[in-house]
C-alpha positions in Angstrom: 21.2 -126.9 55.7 23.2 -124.6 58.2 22.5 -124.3 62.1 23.3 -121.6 64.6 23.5 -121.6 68.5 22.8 -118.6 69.8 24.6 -118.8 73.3 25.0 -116.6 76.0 28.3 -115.1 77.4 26.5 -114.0 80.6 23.5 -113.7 82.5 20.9 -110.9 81.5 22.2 -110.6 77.6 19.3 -110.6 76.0 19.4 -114.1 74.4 15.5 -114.8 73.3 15.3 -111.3 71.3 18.5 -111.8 69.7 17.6 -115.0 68.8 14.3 -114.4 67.7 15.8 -111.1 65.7 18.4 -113.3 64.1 15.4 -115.6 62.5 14.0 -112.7 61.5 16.8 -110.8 59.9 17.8 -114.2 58.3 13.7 -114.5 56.8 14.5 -110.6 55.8 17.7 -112.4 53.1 14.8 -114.6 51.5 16.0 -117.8 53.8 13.6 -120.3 54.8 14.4 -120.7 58.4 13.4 -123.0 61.1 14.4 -122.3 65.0 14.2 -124.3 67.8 14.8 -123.9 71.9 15.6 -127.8 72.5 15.6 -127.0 76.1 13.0 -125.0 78.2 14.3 -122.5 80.3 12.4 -122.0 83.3 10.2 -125.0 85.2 7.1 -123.1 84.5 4.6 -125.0 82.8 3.6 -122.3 80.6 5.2 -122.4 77.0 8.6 -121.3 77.0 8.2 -117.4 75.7 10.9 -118.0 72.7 9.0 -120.6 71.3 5.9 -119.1 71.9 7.0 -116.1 70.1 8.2 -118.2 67.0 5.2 -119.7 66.9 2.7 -116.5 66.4 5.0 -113.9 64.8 7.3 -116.5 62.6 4.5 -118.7 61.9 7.3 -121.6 62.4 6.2 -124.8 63.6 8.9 -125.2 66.8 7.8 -128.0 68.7 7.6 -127.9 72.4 11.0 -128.1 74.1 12.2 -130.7 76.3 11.6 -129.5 80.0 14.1 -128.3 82.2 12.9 -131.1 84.6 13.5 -133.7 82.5 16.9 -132.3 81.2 18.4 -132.0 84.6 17.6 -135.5 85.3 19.1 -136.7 82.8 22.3 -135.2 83.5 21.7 -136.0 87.4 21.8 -140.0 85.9 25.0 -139.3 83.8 22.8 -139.8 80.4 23.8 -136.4 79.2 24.5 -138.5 75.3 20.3 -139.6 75.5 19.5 -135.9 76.0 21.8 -134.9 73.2 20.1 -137.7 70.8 16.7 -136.8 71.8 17.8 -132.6 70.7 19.2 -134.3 67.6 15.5 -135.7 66.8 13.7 -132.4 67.8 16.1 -130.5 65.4 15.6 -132.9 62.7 12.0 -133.1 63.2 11.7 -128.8 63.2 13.7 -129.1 60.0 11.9 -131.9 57.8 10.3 -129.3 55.5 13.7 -128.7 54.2 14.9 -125.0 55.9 17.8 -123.4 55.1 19.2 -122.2 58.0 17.9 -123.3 61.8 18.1 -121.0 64.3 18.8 -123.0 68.1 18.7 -120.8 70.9 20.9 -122.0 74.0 19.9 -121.9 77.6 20.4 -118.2 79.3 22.8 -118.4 81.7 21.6 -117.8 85.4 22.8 -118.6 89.4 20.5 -121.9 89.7 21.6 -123.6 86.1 25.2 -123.6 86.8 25.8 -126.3 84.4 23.7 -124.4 81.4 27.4 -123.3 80.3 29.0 -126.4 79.4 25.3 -127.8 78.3 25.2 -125.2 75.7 28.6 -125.4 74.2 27.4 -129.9 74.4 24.2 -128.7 72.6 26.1 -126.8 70.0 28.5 -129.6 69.3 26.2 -132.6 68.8 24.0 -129.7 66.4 27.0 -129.4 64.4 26.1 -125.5 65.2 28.2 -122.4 64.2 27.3 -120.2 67.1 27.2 -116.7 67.5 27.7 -115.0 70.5 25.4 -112.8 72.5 27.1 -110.3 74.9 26.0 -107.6 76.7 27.4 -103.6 77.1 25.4 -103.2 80.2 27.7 -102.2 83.1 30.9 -103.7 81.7 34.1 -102.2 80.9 36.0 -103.6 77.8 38.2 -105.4 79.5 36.3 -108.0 81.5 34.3 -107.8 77.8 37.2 -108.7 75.1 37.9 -111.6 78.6 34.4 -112.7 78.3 33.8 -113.2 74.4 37.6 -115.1 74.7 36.3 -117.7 77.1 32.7 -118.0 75.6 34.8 -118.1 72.2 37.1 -120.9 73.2 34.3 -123.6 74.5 32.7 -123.0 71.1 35.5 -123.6 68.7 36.4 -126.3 67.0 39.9 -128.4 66.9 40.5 -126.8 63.5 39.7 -123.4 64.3 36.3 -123.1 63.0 32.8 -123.1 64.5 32.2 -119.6 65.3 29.7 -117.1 63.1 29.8 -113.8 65.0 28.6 -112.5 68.3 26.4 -109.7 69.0 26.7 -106.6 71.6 23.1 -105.9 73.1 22.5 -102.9 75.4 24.7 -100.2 74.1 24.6 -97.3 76.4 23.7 -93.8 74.3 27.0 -92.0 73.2 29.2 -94.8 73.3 32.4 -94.3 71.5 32.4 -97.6 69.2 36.1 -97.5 67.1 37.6 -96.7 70.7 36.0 -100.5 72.4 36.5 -101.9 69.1 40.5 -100.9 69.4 40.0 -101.8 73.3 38.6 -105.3 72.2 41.1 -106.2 69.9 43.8 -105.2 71.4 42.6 -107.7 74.2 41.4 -110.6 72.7 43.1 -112.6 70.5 39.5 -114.0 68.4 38.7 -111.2 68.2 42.0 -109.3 66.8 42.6 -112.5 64.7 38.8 -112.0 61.9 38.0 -115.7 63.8 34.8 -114.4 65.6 33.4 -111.3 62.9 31.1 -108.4 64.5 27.5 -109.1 63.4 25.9 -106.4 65.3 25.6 -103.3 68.0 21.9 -103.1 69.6 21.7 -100.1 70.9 19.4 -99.6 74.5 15.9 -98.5 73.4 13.1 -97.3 76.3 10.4 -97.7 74.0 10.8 -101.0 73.7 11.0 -101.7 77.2 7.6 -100.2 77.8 5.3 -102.3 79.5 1.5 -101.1 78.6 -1.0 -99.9 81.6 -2.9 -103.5 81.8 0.5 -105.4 82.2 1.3 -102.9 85.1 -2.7 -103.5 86.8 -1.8 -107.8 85.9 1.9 -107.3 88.6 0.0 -105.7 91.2 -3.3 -107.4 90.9 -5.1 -103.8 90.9 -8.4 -103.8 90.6 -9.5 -102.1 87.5 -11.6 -98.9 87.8 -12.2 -97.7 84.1 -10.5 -100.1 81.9 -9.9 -97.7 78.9 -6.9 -98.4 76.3 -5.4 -100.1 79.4 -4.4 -102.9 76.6 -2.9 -100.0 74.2 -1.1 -97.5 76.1 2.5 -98.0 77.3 4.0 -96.8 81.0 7.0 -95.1 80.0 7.2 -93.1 83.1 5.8 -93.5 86.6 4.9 -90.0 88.7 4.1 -90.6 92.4 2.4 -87.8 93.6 4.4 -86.4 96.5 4.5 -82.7 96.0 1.3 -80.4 94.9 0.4 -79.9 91.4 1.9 -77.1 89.9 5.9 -79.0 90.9 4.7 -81.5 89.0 2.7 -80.4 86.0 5.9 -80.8 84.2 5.6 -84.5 84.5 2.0 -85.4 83.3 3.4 -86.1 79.6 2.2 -89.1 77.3 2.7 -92.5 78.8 3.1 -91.3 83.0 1.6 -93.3 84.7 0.0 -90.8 87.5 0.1 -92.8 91.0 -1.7 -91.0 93.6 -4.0 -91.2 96.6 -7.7 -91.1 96.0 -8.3 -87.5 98.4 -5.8 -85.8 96.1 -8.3 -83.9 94.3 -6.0 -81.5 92.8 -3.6 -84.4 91.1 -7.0 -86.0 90.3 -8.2 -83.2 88.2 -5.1 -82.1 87.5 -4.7 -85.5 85.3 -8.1 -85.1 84.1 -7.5 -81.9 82.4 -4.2 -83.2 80.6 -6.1 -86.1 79.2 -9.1 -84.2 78.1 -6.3 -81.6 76.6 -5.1 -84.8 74.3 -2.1 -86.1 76.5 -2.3 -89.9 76.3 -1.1 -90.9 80.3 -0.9 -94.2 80.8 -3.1 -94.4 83.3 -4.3 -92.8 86.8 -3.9 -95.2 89.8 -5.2 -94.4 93.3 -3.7 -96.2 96.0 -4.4 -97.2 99.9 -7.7 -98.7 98.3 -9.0 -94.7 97.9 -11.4 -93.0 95.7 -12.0 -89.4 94.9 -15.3 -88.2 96.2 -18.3 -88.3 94.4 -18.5 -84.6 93.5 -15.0 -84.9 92.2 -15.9 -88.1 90.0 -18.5 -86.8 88.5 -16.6 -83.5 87.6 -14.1 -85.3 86.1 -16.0 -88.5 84.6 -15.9 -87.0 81.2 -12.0 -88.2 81.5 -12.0 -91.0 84.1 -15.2 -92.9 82.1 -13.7 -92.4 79.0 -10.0 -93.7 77.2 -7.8 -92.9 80.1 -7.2 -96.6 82.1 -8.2 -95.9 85.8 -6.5 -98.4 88.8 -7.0 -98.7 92.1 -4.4 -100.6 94.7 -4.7 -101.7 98.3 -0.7 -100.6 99.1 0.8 -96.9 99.5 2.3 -95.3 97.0 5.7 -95.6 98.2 4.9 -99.8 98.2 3.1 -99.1 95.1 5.9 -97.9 93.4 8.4 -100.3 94.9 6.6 -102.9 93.5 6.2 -101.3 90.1 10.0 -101.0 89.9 9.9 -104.9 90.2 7.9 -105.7 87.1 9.1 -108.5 84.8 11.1 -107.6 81.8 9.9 -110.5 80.3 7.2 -109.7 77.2 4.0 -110.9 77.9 2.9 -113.6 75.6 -0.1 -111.4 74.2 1.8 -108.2 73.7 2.5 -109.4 69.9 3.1 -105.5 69.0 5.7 -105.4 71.8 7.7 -108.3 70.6 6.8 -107.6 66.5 8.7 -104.1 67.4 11.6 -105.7 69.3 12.5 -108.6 66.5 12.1 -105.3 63.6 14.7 -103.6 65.9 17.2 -106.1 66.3 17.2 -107.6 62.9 17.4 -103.9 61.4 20.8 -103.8 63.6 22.2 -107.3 62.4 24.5 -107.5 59.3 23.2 -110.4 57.8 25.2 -110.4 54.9 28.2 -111.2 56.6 26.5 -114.1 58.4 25.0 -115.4 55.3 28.8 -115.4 53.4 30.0 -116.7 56.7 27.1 -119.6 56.5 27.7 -120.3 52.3 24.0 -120.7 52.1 23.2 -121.4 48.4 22.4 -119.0 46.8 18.3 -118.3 46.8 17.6 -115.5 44.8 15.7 -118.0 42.0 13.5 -119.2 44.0 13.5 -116.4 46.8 10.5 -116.8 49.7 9.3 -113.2 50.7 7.8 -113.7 54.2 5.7 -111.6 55.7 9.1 -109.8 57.9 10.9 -109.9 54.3 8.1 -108.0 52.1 7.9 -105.3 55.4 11.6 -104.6 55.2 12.1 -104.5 51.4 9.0 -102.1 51.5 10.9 -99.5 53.5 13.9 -99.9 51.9 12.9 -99.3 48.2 10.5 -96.3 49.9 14.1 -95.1 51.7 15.8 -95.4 48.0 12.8 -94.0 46.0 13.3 -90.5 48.4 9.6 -89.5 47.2 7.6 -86.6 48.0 4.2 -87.7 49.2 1.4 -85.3 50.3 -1.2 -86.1 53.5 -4.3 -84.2 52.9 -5.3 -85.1 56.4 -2.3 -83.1 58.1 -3.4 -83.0 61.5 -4.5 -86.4 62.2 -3.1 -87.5 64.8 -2.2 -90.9 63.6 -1.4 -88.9 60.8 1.2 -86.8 62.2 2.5 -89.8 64.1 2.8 -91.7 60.9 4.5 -89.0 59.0 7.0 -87.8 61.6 8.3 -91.4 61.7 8.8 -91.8 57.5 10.5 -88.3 58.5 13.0 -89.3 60.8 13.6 -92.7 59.3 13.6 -91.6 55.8 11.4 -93.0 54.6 9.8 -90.4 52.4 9.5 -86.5 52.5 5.9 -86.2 53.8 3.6 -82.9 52.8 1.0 -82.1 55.8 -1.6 -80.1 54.8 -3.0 -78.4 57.9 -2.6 -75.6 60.1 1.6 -75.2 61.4 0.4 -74.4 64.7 -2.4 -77.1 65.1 0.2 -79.8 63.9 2.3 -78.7 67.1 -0.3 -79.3 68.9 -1.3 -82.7 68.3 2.3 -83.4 68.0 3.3 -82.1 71.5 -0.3 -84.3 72.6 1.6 -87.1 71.8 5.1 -86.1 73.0 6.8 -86.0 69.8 9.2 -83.3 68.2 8.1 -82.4 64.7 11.4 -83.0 62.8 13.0 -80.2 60.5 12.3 -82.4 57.2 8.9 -82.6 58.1 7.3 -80.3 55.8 3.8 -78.6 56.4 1.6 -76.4 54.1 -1.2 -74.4 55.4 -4.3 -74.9 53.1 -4.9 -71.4 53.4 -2.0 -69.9 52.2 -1.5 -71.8 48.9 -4.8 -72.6 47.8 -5.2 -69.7 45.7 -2.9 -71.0 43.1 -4.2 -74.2 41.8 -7.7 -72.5 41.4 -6.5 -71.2 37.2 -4.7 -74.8 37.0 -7.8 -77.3 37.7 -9.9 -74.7 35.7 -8.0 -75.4 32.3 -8.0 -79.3 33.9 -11.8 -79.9 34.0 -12.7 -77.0 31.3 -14.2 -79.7 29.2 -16.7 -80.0 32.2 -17.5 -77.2 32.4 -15.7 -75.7 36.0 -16.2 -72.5 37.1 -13.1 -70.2 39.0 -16.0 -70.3 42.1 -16.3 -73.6 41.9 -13.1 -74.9 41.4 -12.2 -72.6 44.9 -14.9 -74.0 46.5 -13.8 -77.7 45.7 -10.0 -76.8 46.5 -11.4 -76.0 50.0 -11.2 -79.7 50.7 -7.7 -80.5 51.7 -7.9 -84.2 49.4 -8.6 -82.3 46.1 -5.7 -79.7 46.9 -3.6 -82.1 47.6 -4.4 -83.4 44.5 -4.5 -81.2 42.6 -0.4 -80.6 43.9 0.2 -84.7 42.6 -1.5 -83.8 39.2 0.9 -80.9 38.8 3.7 -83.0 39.9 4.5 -81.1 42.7 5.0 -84.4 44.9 5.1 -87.6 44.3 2.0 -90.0 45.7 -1.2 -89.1 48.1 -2.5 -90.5 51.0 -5.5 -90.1 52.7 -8.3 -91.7 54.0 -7.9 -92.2 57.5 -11.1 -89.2 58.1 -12.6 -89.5 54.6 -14.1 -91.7 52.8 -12.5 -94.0 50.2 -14.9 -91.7 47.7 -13.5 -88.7 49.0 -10.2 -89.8 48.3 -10.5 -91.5 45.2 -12.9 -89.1 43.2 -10.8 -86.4 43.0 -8.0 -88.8 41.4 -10.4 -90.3 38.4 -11.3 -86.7 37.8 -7.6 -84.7 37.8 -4.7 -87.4 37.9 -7.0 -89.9 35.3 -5.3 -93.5 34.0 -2.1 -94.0 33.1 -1.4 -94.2 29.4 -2.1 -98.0 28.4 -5.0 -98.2 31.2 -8.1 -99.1 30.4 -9.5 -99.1 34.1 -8.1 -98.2 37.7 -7.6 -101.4 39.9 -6.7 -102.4 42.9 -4.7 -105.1 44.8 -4.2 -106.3 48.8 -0.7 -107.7 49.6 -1.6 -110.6 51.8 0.9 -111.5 54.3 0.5 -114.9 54.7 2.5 -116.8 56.7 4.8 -118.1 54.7 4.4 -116.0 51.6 3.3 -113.0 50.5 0.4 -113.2 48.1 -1.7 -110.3 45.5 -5.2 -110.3 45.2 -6.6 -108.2 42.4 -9.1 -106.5 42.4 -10.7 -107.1 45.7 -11.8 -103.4 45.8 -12.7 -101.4 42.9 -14.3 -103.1 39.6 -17.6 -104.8 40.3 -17.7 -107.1 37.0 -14.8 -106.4 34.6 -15.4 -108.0 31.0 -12.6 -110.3 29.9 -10.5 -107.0 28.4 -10.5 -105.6 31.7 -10.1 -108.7 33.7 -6.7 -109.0 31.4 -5.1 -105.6 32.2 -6.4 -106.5 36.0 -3.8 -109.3 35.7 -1.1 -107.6 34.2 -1.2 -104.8 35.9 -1.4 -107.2 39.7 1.8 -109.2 38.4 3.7 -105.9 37.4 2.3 -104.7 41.3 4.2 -108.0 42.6 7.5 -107.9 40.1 7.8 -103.7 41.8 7.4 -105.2 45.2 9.8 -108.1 45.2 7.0 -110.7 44.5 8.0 -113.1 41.4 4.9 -112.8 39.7 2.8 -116.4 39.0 -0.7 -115.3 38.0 -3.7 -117.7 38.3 -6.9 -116.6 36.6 -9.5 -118.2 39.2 -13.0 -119.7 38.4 -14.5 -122.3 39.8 -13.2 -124.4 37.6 -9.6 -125.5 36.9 -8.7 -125.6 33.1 -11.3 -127.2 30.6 -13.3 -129.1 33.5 -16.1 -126.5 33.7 -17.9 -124.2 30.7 -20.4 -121.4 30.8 -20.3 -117.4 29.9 -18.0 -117.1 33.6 -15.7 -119.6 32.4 -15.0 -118.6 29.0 -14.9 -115.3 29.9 -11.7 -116.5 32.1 -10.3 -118.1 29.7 -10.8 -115.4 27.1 -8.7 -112.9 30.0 -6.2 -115.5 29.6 -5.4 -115.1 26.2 -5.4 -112.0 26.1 -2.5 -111.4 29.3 -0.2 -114.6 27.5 -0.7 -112.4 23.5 0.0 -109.2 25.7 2.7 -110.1 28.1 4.4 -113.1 26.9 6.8 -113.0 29.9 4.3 -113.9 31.9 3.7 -117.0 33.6 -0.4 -117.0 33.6 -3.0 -119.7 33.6 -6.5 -120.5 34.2 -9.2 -121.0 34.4 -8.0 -122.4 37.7 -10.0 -123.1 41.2 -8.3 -121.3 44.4 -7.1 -124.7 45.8 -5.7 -125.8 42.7 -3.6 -122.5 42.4 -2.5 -122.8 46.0 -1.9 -126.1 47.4 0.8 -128.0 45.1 -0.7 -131.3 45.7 -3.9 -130.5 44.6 -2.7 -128.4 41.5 -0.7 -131.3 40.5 -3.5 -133.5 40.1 -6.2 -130.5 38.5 -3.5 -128.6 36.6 -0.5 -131.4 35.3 2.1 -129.1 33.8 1.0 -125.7 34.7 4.1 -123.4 35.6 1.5 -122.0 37.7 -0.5 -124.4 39.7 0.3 -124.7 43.4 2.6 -122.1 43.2 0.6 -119.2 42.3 1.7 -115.9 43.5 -1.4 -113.3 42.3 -4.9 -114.4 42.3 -6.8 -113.0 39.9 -10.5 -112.7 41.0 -13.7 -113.0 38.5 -15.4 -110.2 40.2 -15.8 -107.9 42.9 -18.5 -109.8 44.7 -15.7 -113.1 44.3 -12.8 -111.4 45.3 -13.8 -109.2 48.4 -15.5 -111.9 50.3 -12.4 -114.0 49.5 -9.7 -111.4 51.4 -12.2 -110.7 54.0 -12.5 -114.3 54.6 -8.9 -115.2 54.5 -8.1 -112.0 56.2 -10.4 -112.7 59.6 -10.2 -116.7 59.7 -6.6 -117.0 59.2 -5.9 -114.1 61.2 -3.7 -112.8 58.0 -3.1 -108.9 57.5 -4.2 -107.4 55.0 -2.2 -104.3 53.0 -3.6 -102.3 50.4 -6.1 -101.8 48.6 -3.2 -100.0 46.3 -5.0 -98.0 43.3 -3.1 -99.0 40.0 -4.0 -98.0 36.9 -3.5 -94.3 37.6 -1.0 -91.8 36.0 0.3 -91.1 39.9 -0.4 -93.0 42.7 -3.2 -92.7 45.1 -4.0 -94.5 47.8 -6.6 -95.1 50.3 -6.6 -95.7 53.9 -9.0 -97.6 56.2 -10.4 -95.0 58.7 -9.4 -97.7 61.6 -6.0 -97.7 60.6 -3.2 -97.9 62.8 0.0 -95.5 62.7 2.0 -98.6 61.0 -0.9 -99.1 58.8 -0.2 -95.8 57.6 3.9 -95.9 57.3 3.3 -98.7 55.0 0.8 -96.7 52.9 3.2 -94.1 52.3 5.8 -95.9 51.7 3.5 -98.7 49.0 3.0 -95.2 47.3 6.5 -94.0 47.3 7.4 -97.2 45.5 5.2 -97.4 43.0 5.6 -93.3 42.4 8.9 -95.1 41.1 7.5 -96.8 38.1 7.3 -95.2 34.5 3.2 -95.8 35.0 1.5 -96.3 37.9 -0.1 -99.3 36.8 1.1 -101.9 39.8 
């Protein structure tokens, strides 16, 4: 096993995210890592955020740090060698389920821990620790930089040279001429000039994720909370206080201002009214001095300030007011997980890995590779990014929809079709304050409709369609788009988010049909357990398959894994394990079985095999001696619908696990379904599930 500090050059570097996007990035290379903050940082007695953090997004089991208390006693007394055994025990203890790499994040650096320097670089020693180094661009030349990585450099290195992984620039200002500081740096510092301490990454500053949302702004000022809204959803990315009359600031009421006014400004009152009822998302509308809008003006605009728009009141001014709102904490609150999930995703995308991981001589994994939640995200949107598919949106002006698809846009995701109105995508998109990007391609319904009308005539002849009625059905935006996947026009479809999974998966029996090979359409979830991702077919679409069907269900889940990075171990499940149990359900198990091992012989598949037996190795150990499958399984293979379905559902809401999918297999081109609750990332992943498997010869998994 390897270890990392993570230590600070300076105060303010950004230590915990770097940290925390370092496990992740190192999860991302198929590592098993562990991390651990030996020492707390603050005397709060609330859990230290870092560990927090690893705790609920990592899913790693970090014990509580020692306190800061208890540490600076320790070296008040001189006993600075029982502090470093009792870090030793913590580290071995966080590692006893045999990690590859643990993660130790140092003590930030700050006026009232003077001593956290030389306690860090003590930490680091006594871990045995390569550290990287966590600097930061904000409001430094590269002078005192290149002096600063030197120093932090030289406490950290060993007698013979070695010791050091990397080190990490945090808070690069926009338009920063990076080979000029590199030359600057170099030219400077000797570790740096020499290959000794390697570049592992440049985070650039980011506003978004700096955005605090409205009820973190009402918790700082302890406002009282007149219409509660999204106050838990939206983010204040700007703060207008209302000096000047309404049309000087117009200008300023855009998605996520925070409008901060007094409550006899009716004008700014309505004013904000209008732009939320017009489909800008503001943050939220504050009224300060303790004031209120009079009743006539309430109830004029209630159908704005009763409904999603987060309405605060404040007993200051709002020149104190937004004093004190220049003052909020940085720090993310422990129950913005979306906050923080965004944050690590941003980092780690930033970190070169690869270099760390050649620096580290971590054996090599790739046999026995884990794919993590954070692992099976990333790999999803970087086959999507290498697949370059074109994938039509029926429901083109969405506005989750648009959301979704100018984000796979600009981040290449795949080259997204809207089918709506030009104009009314705009719309929504300027709702939102987003730029519709130049790759972002929309068709209006209207104008291209007439052409497939001949083409899904000659498709459904043998059923008898009519030219009126094929127009007529082509008027809904799902069989049009449709109707472009069957001609091969793009690539995938994706709808669902207005529809009905019917509506959307209808039109796909009827014009794209099975792939050759099918018997039946399936479906899977990707579970993202903590620790692994699992497949669960079919959760969603066959109510009772026969054994025939229940075998190409299981071939075509494990080929669904093998596409997404998932080594495929399929358990058939029953309630029974292997011969223990008989009946027409059993044998007709065991019959599906057969059939997958005389089909795909490459295959590691058994059953009949109980849930427990197929997931906890201990258990299918003693039910299942032998099996290459037990305790290890990868796809669960459910009986029936009925089985199945309650089984996600009741993983999904008492493990708090998310759920992906369901992902239609079994069709010539893929076709997939959205829930109508789902969120904008919800939907990025959709696209991009269906740009993968638009990759395969067969969409069959």
């Amino acid at each position: 096993m390897k270890t990392l500090f993570v230590a600070p050059t300076r105060n303010g570097v950004g230590l915990s995210s770097t940290a925390l996007g370092l496990t992740r990035a190192l999860e991302r290379q198929g590592l098993k890592v562990a991390f651990l903050k030996p020492i707390a940082q603050t005397h709060e007695a609330r859990t230290d955020d870092s560990v927090h953090f690893a705790r609920t997004l990592a899913h790693l089991p970090t014990p509580d740090p020692i306190t800061l208390t208890h540490a600076e006693e320790q070296l008040s007394l001189g006993a600075e060698e029982d502090l470093m055994e009792a870090v030793v025990t913590l580290a071995r203890q966080v590692t006893g389920g045999g990690a590859d790499v643990l993660v130790v994040e140092g003590l930030a650096l700050n006026e009232r821990n003077v001593y956290a320097g030389a306690l860090n670089a003590s930490l680091a020693r006594n871990l045995e620790a390569d550290t990287v180094l966590v600097s930061s661009l904000a409001g430094v030349g590269a002078a005192e930089l290149a002096d600063e990585l030197e120093i932090s450099a030289q406490a950290y290195r060993r007698s013979d040279g070695s010791g050091l992984s990397g080190y990490v620039l945090n808070f690069a200002p926009p338009g920063l001429d990076f080979g000029t500081l590199m030359a600057e740096l170099r030219a400077r510092s000797r570790v740096l000039s020499g290959g000794t301490l390697p570049l592992l990454g440049v985070v650039s500053q980011s506003g978004g994720l700096n955005a605090p949302r409205t009820l973190d702004v009402a918790r700082h000022l302890g406002a009282e909370v007149v219409n509660e809204g999204e106050a838990g959803l939206r983010r204040v990315t700007s703060t207008v206080v209302t000096a000047r009359t309404v049309p000087k600031m117009a200008h300023l009421f855009v998605p996520g201002a925070l409008v901060v006014t007094p409550g006899d400004r009716e004008d700014v009152i309505m004013a904000a009214a209008l732009s939320h009822l017009s489909g800008v998302p503001l943050a939220g509308l504050m009224f300060t001095s303790g004031s209120a809008p009079e009743d006539s003006i309430e109830r004029l605009c209630r159908a704005a300030l009763g409904s999603t728009l987060p309405v605060l009141r404040v007993n200051t001014n709002s020149f104190e007011t937004a004093s004190r709102l220049s003052r909020l904490d940085p720090r993310v609150p422990h129950d913005d997980t979306q906050r923080m999930e965004r944050m690590l995703d941003f980092i780690a995308d930033r970190l070169d890995t690869g270099t760390l991981v050649a620096r580290l001589r971590v054996p090599d994994v790739a046999g026995n590779r884990r794919l993590p939640p954070s692992a099976f995200r990333y790999e999803l949107i970087q086959k999507a990014r290498a697949a370059a598919k074109r994938i039509v949106l029926p429901e083109g002006d969405e506005p989750r929809t648009v959301k979704a698809a100018i984000r796979c846009t600009e981040k290449g995701i795949a080259r997204c079709v809207l089918l709506a109105d030009p104009e009314r995508v705009r719309q929504v998109a300027e709702g939102q304050g987003l730029t519709l990007p130049d790759g972002l391609e929309i068709l209006h319904p209207d104008s291209i409709r007439a052409r497939y009308v001949e083409p899904m005539v000659e498709l459904r002849r043998s059923k008898g369609l009519t030219a009126p009625q094929a127009e007529a059905q082509l008027e809904d935006t799902v069989v049009l788009g449709t109707m472009m996947l069957a001609l091969g026009e793009v690539d995938g479809l994706v709808s669902g988010a207005v529809h009905t999974t019917a509506n959307t998966v209808r039109p796909a029996l009827q014009l794209i049909k099975t792939a050759p090979g099918s018997r039946l359409v399936s479906s899977v979830f990707f579970m993202l357990m903590p620790e692994q991702v699992l497949v669960y077919g079919d959760a969603a679409i066959n109510p009772n398959p026969n054994a025939e069907e229940l075998a190409d269900i299981a071939i075509q889940s494990a080929d669904s894994a093998q596409a997404f990075g998932i080594t495929p171990r399929v358990a058939m499940l029953s309630y029974s394990t292997g011969e223990s149990g008989s009946g027409e359900d059993v044998e007709k198990v065991k019959a599906a079985t057969a059939l997958v091992r005389e089909r795909r012989p490459d295959l590691l598949v058994d059953g009949p095999m109980q849930y427990d037996a197929a997931s906890v190795l201990s258990v299918g150990q003693a039910k299942a001696p032998g099996s290459p499958v037990a305790g290890r399984a990868t796809v669960f293979i459910f009986p029936d619908l009925n089985t199945g379905n309650t089984t996600y559902k009741a993983v999904q809401r008492a493990a708090g696990v998310i759920a992906v999918g369901p992902m239609l297999q079994g069709l010539r081109k893929p076709v997939n379904d959205l829930s109508r609750g789902a969120l904008v990332d919800d939907i990025v992943y959709t696209i991009a599930l269906t740009a993968i498997q638009a990759t395969q010869g067969k969409v069959e998994g």
